[in-house]
C-alpha positions as CSV (number, residue, x, y, z in Angstrom):
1,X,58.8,54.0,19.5
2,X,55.8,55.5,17.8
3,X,56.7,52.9,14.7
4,X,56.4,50.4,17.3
5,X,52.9,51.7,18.7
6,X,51.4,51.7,14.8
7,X,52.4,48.3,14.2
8,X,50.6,47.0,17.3
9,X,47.6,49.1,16.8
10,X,47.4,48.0,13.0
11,X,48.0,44.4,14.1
12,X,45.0,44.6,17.1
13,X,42.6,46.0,14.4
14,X,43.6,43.1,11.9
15,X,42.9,40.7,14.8
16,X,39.3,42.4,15.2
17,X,38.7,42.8,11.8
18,X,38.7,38.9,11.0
19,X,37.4,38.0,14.1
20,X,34.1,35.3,14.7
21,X,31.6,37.1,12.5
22,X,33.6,39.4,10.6
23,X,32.8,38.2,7.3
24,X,29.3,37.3,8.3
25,X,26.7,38.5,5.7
26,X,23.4,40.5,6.5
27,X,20.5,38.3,5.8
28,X,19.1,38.3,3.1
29,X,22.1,39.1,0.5
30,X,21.3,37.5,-2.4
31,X,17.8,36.5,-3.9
32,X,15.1,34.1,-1.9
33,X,13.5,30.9,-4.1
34,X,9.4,30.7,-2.8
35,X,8.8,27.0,-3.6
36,X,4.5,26.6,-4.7
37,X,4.0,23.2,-5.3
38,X,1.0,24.3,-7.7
39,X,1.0,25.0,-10.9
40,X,1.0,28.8,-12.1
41,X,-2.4,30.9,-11.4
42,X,-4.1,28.7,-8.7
43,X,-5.4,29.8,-5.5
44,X,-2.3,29.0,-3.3
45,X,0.1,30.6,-6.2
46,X,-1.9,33.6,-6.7
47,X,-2.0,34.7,-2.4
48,X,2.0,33.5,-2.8
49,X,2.6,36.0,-5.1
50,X,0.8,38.8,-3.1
51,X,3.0,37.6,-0.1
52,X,6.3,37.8,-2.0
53,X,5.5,41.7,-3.0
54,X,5.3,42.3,1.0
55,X,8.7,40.0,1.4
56,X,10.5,41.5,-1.5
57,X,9.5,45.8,0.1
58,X,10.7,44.3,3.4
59,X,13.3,42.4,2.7
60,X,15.0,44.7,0.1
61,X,15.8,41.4,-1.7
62,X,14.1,40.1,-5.0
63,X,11.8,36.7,-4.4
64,X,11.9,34.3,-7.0
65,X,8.5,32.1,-7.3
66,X,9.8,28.6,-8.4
67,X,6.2,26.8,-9.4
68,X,6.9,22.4,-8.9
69,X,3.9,20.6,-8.9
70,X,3.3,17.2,-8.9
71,X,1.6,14.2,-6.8
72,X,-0.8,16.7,-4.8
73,X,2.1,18.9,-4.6
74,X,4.3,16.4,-2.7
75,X,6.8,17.1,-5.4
76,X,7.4,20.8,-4.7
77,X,7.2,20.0,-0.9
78,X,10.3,17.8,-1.3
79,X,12.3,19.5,-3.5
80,X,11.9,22.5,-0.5
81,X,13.0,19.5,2.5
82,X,16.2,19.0,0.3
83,X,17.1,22.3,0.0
84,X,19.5,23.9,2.4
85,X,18.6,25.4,5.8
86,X,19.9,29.1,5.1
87,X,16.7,30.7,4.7
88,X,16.9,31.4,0.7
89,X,13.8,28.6,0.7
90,X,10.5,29.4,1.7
91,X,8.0,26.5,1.3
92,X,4.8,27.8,0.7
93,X,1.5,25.1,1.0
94,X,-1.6,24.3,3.0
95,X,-3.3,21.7,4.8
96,X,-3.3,19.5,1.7
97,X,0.5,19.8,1.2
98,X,1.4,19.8,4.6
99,X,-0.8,17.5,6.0
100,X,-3.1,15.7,3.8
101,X,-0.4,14.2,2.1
102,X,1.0,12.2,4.4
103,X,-1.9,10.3,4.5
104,X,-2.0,10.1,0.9
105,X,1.3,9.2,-0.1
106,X,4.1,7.8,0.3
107,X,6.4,10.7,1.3
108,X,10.1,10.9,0.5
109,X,10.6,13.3,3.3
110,X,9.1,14.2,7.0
111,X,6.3,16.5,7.0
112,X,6.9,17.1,11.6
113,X,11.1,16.7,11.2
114,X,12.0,18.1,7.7
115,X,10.2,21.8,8.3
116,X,10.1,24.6,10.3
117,X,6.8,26.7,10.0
118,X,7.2,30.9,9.4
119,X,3.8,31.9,9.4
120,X,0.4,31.5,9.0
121,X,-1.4,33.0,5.4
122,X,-5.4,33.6,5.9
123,X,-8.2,31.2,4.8
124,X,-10.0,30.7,1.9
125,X,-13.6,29.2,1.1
126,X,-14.1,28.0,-2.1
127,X,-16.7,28.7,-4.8
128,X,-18.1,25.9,-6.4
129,X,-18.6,27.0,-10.0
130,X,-19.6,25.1,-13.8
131,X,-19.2,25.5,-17.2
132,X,-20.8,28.4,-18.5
133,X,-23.4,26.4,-20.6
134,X,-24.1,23.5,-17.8
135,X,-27.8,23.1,-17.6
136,X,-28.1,23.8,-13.8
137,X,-28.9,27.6,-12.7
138,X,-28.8,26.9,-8.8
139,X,-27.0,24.6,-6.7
140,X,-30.0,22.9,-6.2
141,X,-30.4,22.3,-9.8
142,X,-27.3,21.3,-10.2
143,X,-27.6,18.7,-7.0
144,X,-31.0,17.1,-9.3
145,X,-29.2,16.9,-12.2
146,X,-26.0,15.0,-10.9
147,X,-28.8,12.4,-9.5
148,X,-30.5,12.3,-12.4
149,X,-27.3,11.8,-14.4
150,X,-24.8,9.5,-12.1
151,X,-21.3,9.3,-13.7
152,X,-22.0,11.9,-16.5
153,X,-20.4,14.8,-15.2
154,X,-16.7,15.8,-14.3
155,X,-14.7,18.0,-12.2
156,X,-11.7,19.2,-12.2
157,X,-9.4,19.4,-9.0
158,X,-5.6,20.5,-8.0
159,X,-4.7,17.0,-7.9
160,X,-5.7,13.7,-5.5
161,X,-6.0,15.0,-1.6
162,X,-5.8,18.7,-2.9
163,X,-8.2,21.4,-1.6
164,X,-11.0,21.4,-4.7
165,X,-10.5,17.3,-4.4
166,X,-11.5,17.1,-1.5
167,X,-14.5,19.6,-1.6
168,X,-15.7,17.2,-4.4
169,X,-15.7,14.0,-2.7
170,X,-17.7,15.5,0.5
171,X,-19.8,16.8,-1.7
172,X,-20.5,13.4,-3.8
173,X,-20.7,12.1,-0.3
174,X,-23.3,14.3,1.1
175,X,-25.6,14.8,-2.0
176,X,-25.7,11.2,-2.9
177,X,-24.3,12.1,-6.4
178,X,-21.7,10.4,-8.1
179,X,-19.2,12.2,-11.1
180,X,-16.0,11.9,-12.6
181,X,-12.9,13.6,-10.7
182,X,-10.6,14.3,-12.9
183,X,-6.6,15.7,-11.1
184,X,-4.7,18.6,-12.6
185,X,-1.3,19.9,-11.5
186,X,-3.0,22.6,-9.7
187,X,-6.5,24.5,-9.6
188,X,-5.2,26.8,-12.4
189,X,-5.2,24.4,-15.1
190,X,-8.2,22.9,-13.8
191,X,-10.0,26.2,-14.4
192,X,-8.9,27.0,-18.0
193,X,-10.4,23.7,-18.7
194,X,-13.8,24.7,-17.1
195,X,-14.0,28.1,-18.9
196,X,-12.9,26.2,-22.0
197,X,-15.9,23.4,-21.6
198,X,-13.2,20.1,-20.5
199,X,-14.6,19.6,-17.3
200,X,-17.8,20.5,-16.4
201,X,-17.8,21.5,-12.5
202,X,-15.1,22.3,-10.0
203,X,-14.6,24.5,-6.3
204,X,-11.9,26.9,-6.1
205,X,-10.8,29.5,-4.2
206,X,-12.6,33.2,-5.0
207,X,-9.4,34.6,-6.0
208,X,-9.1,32.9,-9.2
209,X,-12.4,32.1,-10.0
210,X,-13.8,35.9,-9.8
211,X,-12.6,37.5,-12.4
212,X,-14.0,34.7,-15.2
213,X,-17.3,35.0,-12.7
214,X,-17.3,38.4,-13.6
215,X,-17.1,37.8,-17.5
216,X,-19.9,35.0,-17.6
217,X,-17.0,32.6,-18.1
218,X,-18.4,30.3,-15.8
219,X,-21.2,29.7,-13.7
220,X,-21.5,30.1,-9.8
221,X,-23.4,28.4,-7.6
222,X,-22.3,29.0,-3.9
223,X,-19.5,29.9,-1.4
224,X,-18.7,27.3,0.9
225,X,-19.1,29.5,3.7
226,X,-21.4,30.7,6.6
227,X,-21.4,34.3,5.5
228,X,-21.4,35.7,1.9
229,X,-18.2,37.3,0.2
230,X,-17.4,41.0,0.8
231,X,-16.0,41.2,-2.7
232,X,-18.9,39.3,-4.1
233,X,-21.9,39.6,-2.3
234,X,-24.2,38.6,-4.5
235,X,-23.0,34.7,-4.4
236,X,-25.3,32.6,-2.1
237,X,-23.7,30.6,1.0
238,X,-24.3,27.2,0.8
239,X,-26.9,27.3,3.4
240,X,-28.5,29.8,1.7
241,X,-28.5,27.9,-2.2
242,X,-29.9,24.7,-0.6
243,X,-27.0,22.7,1.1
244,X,-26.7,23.7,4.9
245,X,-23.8,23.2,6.7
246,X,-21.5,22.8,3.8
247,X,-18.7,24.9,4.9
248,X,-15.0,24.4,3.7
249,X,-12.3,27.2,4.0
250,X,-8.7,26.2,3.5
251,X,-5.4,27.7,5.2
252,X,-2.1,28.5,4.0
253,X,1.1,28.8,5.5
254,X,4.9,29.4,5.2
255,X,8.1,26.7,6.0
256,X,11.9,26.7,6.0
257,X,13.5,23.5,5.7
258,X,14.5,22.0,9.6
259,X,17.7,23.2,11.1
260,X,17.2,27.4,9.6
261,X,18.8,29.3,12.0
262,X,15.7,30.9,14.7
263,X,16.8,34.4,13.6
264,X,16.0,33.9,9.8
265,X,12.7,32.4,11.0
266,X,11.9,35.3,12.7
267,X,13.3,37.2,10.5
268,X,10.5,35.6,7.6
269,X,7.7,35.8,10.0
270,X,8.0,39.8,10.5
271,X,8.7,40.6,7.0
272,X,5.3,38.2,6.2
273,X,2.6,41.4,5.1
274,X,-0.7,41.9,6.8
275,X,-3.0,42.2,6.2
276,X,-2.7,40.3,2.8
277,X,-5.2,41.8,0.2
278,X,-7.7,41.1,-0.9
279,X,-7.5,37.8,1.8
280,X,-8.4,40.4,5.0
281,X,-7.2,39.2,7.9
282,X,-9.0,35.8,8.9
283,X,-6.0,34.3,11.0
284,X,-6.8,32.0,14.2
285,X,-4.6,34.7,16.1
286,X,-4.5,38.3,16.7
287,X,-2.1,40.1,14.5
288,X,-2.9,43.2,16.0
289,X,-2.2,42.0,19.6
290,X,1.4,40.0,18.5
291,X,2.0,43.7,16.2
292,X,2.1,45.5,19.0
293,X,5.8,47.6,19.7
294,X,7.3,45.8,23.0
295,X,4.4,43.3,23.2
296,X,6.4,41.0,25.6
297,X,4.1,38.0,24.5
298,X,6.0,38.1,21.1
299,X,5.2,34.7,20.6
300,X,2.2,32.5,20.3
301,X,3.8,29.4,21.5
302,X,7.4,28.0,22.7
303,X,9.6,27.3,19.5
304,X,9.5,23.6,20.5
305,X,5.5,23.4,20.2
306,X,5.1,25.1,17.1
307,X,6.0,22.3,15.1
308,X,2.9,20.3,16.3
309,X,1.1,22.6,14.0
310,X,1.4,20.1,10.9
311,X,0.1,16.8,12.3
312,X,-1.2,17.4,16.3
313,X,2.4,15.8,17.2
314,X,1.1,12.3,15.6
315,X,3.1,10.3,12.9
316,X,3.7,12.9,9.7
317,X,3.2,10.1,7.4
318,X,-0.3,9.8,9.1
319,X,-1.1,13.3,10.1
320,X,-4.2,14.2,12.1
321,X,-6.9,15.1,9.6
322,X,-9.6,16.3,12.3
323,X,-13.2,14.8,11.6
324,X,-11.7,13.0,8.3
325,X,-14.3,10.6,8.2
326,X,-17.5,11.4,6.6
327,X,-20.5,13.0,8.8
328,X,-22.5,14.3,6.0
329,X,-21.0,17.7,5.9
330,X,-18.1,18.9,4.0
331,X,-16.1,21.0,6.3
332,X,-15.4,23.7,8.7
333,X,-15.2,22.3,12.6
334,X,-16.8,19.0,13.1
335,X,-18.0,19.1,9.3
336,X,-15.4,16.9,7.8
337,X,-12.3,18.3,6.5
338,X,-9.1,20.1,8.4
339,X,-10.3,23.0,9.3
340,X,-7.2,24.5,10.6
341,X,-7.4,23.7,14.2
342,X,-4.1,21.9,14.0
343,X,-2.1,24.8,13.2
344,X,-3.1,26.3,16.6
345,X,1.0,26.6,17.1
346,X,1.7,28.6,14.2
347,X,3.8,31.3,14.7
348,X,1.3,34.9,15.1
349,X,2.7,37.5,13.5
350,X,4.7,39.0,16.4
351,X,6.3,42.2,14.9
């Protein structure tokens, strides 16, 4: 009888053993790929990395920084919407990437359908910067000169639609100057060019463009900003070197191809690190309010909203590009360029 009894009991636990989840593996078990569709060692690649440090301590799994870039980063962006939807991709990009593009190209994938969002990274103005021997000292000299000397000068940008591209057309449009742009595969390339003497102007995010500041690698002329850097307060805002109202600060965010389970998702967002130096915390949300143990408002907005985020809910191939057209200004609300008010369903970090 007691032979009897053991073979049931051996047989029940075999039954719950391999039961519905049984085999089921802790997420994450193996390595997660971080898509930047930059090249290496520009602005977006160089907060990425900072990010994938937080991941990889939280996480306990390594994060592998896979760098495609291409077409204004469109290419990395769909290489990430083809990937599976088991949370071992993370698409990393920002308004230009995310948005932008679909007005720029002709996109291979769905920027609204093909992408979940994680999280959003801070903003970033940009420095606009010059070769070290370019004749201009101020940004006011160097408005004069570009007059003086139409179609003379060149600038090097992360490609056509990308952040410094864009920074560059306002600003041809609202000096009444005219220079070459010239794309890159990304704002790091674009800058060894400019400390080497190839191009002769460019904006970039501080990040990057500090450290050959720094050296007298380059020139710097302003921040596109209202107030002046903490880590470099000696750089003029553009109101203060001669150019009011010439804002532009670009934001960064986090994706999973569509159909990641909500759990992974979550999962990403909490493990996301913040504050993220040396960004700060500049986020359209309160971290320390969605932080908070047992906050019951773990969420900025219902899981069905937060897609709206990439293009205000309109066509992705024709995303909402708030105040696109021209005013005179060069970004920042109302001043011409996505400012970021169309991520306003985001997910805040909630953790």
């Amino acid at each position: 009888m007691r032979d009897v009894i053991r073979i049931i009991a051996i047989a029940a636990l075999a039954v719950v053993t391999s039961g519905p989840g049984a085999n089921a593996q802790v997420y994450p078990s193996r390595p997660i790929t971080m898509n930047v569709p930059y090249a290496a060692g520009g602005p977006l690649d160089v907060m990425v990395r900072v990010v994938a440090d937080g991941l990889r301590a939280a996480l306990g799994q390594a994060i592998v920084i896979e760098n495609v870039a291409g077409a204004g980063g469109s290419l990395g962006v769909g290489r990430a919407a083809r990937a599976a939807p088991d949370g071992y991709t993370i698409s990393a990009g920002n308004w230009s990437t995310h948005v932008a593009n679909g007005a720029v190209y002709a996109l291979p994938y769905d920027l609204r359908s093909d992408f979940d969002p994680v999280s959003l990274l801070p903003y970033e103005a940009n420095v606009i910067i010059a070769r070290k021997n370019f004749p201009a000292s101020t940004l006011g000299e160097l408005i004069t000169w570009l007059k003086q000397n139409p179609d003379k000068a060149s600038a090097g940008t992360s490609g056509i639609g990308g952040p410094s591209y864009m920074v560059a057309a306002f600003f041809q449009i609202r000096t009444g100057t005219r220079f070459a742009l010239v794309p890159y595969r990304g704002a790091g390339p674009a800058l060894l060019d400019l400390v080497a003497g190839q191009v002769d102007i460019m904006s970039t995010g501080p990040a990057i463009a500090l450290p050959h500041i720094r050296d007298g690698a380059v020139k710097v002329y302003a921040v596109t900003a209202k107030d002046r850097l903490a880590a470099a307060p000696d750089i003029p805002t553009t109101d203060e070197a001669g150019l009011p109202g010439f804002y532009f600060s670009a934001w960064a965010g986090l994706w999973v191809p569509k159909g990641t389970a909500r759990d992974v998702i979550d999962k990403l967002e909490c493990a996301t690190p913040w504050p993220i130096p040396p960004y700060g915390g500049v986020l359209p949300c309160s971290p320390s309010r969605c932080r908070r143990p047992g906050n019951s408002d773990r969420r900025r907005s219902a899981p069905s909203t937060r897609r709206r985020s990439t293009n205000g809910g309109r066509s992705s191939r024709r995303p909402a590009l708030r105040g696109s057209e021209p005013t005179g200004h060069a970004a920042g609300p109302g001043h011409g360029v996505v400012d970021g008010s169309s991520l306003g369903s985001m997910p805040c970090h909630r953790c």
